[in-house]
N, C-alpha and C positions, 0 to 999 in steps of 0.2 A: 554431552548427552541431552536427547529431547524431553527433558525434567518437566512433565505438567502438573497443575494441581488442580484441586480438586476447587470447584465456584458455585456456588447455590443460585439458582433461576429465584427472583423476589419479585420480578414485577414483567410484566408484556404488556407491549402497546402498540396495537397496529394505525402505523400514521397514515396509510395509505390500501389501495387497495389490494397489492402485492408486497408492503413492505412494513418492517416488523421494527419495534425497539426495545428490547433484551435489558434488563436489566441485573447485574451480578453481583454478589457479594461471596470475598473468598473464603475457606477456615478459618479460624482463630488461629490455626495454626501458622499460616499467611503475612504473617507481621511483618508489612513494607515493600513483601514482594511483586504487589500489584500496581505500587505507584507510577505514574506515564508522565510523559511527556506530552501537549500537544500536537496531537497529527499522528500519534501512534496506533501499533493496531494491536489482536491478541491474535496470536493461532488457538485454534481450537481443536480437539479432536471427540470423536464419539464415534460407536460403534452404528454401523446402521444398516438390516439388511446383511449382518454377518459380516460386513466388509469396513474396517477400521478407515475415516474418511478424515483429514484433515484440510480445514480454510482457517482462511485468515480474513478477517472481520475490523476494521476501523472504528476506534473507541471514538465515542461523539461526543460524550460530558466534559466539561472541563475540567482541566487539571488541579487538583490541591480542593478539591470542593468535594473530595468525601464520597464521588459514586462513579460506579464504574456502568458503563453504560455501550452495545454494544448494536448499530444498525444491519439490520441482513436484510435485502434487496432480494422476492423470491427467482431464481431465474431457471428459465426452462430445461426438463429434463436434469436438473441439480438437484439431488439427493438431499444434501445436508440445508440448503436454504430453503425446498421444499418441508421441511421436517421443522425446520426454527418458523416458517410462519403458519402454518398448518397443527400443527400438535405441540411446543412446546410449551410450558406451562409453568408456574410457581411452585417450587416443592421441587421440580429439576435438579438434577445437576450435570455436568457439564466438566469436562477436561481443557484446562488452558497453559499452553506457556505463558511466562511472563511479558507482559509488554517490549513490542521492538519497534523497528522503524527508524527511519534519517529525514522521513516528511518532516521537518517540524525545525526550526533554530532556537538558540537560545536566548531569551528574552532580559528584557533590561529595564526595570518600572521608571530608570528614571532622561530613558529614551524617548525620544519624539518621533516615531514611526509613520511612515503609510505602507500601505500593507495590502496587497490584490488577491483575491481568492476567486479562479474558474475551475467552475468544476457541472459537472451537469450528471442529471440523475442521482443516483446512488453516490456518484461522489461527494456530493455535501457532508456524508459523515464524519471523514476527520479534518476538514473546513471547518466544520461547526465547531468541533473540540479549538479549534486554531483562535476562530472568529471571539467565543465567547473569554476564551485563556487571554488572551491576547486583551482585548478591553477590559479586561479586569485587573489584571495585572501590570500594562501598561496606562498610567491615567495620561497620558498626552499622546496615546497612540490612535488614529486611524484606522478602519477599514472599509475597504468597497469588495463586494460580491457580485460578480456577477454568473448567475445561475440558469444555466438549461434544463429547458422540461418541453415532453410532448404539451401537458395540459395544466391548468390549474390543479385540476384533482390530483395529480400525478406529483404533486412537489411533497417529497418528504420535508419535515420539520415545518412547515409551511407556518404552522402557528407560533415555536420556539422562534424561528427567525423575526416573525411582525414580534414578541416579546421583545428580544434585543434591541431591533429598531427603536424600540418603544422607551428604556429604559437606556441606550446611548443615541439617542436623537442625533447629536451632530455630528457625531465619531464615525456611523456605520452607514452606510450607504449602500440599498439594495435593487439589482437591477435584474428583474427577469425576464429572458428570453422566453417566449413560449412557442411553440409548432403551431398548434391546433388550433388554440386561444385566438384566434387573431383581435387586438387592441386598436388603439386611437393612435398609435406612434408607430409606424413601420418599423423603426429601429429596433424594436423589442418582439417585433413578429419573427419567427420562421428558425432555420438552425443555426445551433452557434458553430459555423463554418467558419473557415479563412476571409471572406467577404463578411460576415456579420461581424468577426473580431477586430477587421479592418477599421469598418464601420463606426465602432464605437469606441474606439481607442482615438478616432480622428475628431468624432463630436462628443461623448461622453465622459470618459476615463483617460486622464493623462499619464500613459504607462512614464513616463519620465522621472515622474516625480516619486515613485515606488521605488521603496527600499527591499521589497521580498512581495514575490510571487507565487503564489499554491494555484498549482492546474493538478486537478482530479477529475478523470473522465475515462472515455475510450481511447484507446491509443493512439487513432489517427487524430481526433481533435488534440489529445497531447503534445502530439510533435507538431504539428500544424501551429498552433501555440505559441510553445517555445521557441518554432523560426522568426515568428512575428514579434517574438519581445526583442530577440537575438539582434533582429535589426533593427528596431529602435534600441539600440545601445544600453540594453541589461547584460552583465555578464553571469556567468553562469553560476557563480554563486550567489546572484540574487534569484534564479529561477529554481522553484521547488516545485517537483511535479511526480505524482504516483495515477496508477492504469487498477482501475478496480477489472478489467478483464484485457487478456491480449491478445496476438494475432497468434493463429493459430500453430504450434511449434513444430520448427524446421526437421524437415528430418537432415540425420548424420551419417554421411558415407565414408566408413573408415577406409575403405577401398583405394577410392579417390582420394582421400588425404594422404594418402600413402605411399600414394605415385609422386607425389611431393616433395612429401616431408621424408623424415628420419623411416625408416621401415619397421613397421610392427610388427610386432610380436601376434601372437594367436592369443595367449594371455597379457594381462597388465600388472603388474605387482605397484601395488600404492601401499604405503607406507603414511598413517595415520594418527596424530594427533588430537585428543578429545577427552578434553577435562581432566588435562596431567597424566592420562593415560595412553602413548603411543602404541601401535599393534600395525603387525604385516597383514596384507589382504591381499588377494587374486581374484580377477576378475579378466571377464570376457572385453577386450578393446571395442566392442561396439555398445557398450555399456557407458552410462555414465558415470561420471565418479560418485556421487551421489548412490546412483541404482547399484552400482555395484557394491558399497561400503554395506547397505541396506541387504544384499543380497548374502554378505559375510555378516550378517547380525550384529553390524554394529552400527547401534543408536544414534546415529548420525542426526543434527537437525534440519526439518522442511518442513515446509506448507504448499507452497502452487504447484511445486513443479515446472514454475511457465517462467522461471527468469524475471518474475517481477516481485516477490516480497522481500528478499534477502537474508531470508531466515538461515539458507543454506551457506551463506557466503563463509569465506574457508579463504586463507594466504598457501601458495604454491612455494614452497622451499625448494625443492629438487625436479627437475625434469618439466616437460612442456604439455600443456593442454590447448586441444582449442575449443573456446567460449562459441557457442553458434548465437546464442540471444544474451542480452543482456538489460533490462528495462530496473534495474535497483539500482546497478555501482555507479559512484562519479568515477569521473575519469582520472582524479587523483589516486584513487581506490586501486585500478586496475593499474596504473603505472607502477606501483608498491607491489602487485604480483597475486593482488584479492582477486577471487573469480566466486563464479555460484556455482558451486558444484553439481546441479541437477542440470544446469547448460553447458559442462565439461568434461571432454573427451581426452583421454591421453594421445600421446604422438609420439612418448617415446616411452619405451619400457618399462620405466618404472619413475615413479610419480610419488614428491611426497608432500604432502598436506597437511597446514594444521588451522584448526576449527577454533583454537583460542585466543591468537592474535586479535 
């Protein structure tokens, strides 16, 4: 079930000229269930305009220090991040699941780490929970940033990050790329492209010597990225990478799957597991299994809809779907038979799923 609770708005702080920092505190009644890991995020939900809207938002404070702290980036024609930097206010409140997410590993104070964090724009948010967790928690750990912006003005946390520098001088290492700005170093002028990440992995940053990688960005700079660590000899479990937005989602022709695959049915029968409680459903094959569980009224969990937070992720026990996006699972994940059910289509009749594996 998509179990939220109820969070109290205590503080706003707009770091930028579009972008907002939330600050929460949940019930008393709450006790533990707001703890995160860092790099993790919250979904959120609220009514808004009559239309129940849920995101998912990347917690930015660090972990075990007591505050839960949440960045919204406004963007255009978006309802709910229009409404958090425009009108929200202290005295708020606010509906959240509990913290999720796989950005983030687990930490070890008595490791000797380095540690790379790209991420540009709005991605800095759960970097920053990374960056700050991370040198706190590990005293011989490392980190290097390096961060894309159109402008100076335009850099969220801009001040919290000169603090860290400030207060781990040797350990943290900050390098921003700016568009606009143009500086005294070419190297740090213009996008952080394939040619600028080239660039400073050749003269700046020794990707070699990195034990864990966080890329937070747009999607094309993400993959772009991870080919470029890929070939300098990271594997894939040292690359940790989340998409605060994605390309826009495929459409599904059950038609043409079908001339295929197994032949379809006009309906689907899925067969649901979800919090100890299994239940039959029917639904239309051009539905996803997501939309269709949601359209039998059941509680199913989500947030984007787009194949990248994981919130909806679900294991496949009976019958076959196909995945059209997938920007959350490893690939150990999907060999085991996990899929995101708002990017999964059945293929064969009847489909059974369960949500608490």
């Amino acid at each position: 079930m998509s179990k939220f609770y109820k969070l109290n708005v205590i503080g706003v702080e707009h770091t930028t000229r579009d972008a907002v920092v939330v600050s929460l505190k949940p019930d008393s009644d709450c006790d533990g269930v707001f703890e995160f890991l860092a790099g993790q995020h919250l979904t959120l939900r609220r009514e808004i305009n009559g239309e129940e809207l849920r995101r998912s938002y990347s917690i930015c404070s660090s972990a075990g220090e007591g505050l839960l702290r949440i960045g919204i980036k406004k963007v255009d024609d978006g309802w709910f991040s229009t409404w958090a930097n425009e009108s929200i206010k202290p005295g708020d409140t606010i509906e959240a699941m509990p913290p999720s997410g796989r950005f983030t590993v687990p930490l070890n104070p008595q490791a000797s780490r380095d540690y790379l964090g790209i991420a540009v724009g709005s991605g800095i948010t759960p970097i920053l929970s990374l960056i700050s967790t991370v040198l706190m928690q590990e005293p011989d750990a490392s980190f290097t940033l390096i961060y894309g912006n159109r402008s100076i003005n335009s850099i969220m946390f801009k001040e919290e990050l000169e603090d860290l520098k400030n207060r781990y001088m040797h350990r943290l290492k900050l390098v921003h790329v700016l568009k606009n700005d143009g500086g005294d170093i070419e190297l740090f002028n213009g996008r952080l492209d394939q040619e600028k990440c080239e660039a400073l992995f050749d003269r700046w940053v020794d990707v070699s010597v990195m034990d864990y990688v966080f890329i937070c960005g747009p999607q094309s700079m993400t993959a772009t990225v991870k080919e470029l660590l890929a070939r300098r000899g990271l594997s894939p479990d040292q690359i940790k990478y989340e998409f605060f937005r994605s390309s826009p989602r495929k459409s599904f022709d059950a038609d043409a799957v079908a001339s295929t695959k197994i032949s379809l049915a006009r309906d689907i029968e899925v067969v649901v597991t979800l919090d100890g409680t299994t239940r039959t459903t029917t639904s239309s094959k051009r539905m996803s299994i997501l939309d269709g569980l949601l359209d039998n009224a059941v509680d199913a969990p989500y947030s984007c809809k787009a194949g990248v937070c994981s919130t909806c992720r679900c294991k496949v026990i009976e019958g076959e779907v196909e995945m059209i996006a997938n920007h959350g699972l490893e690939d150990y994940e999907v060999e085991r038979g996990f899929v995101l059910s708002c990017q999964s289509y059945a293929l064969t009749g009847r489909v059974v799923v369960d949500y608490d594996q």
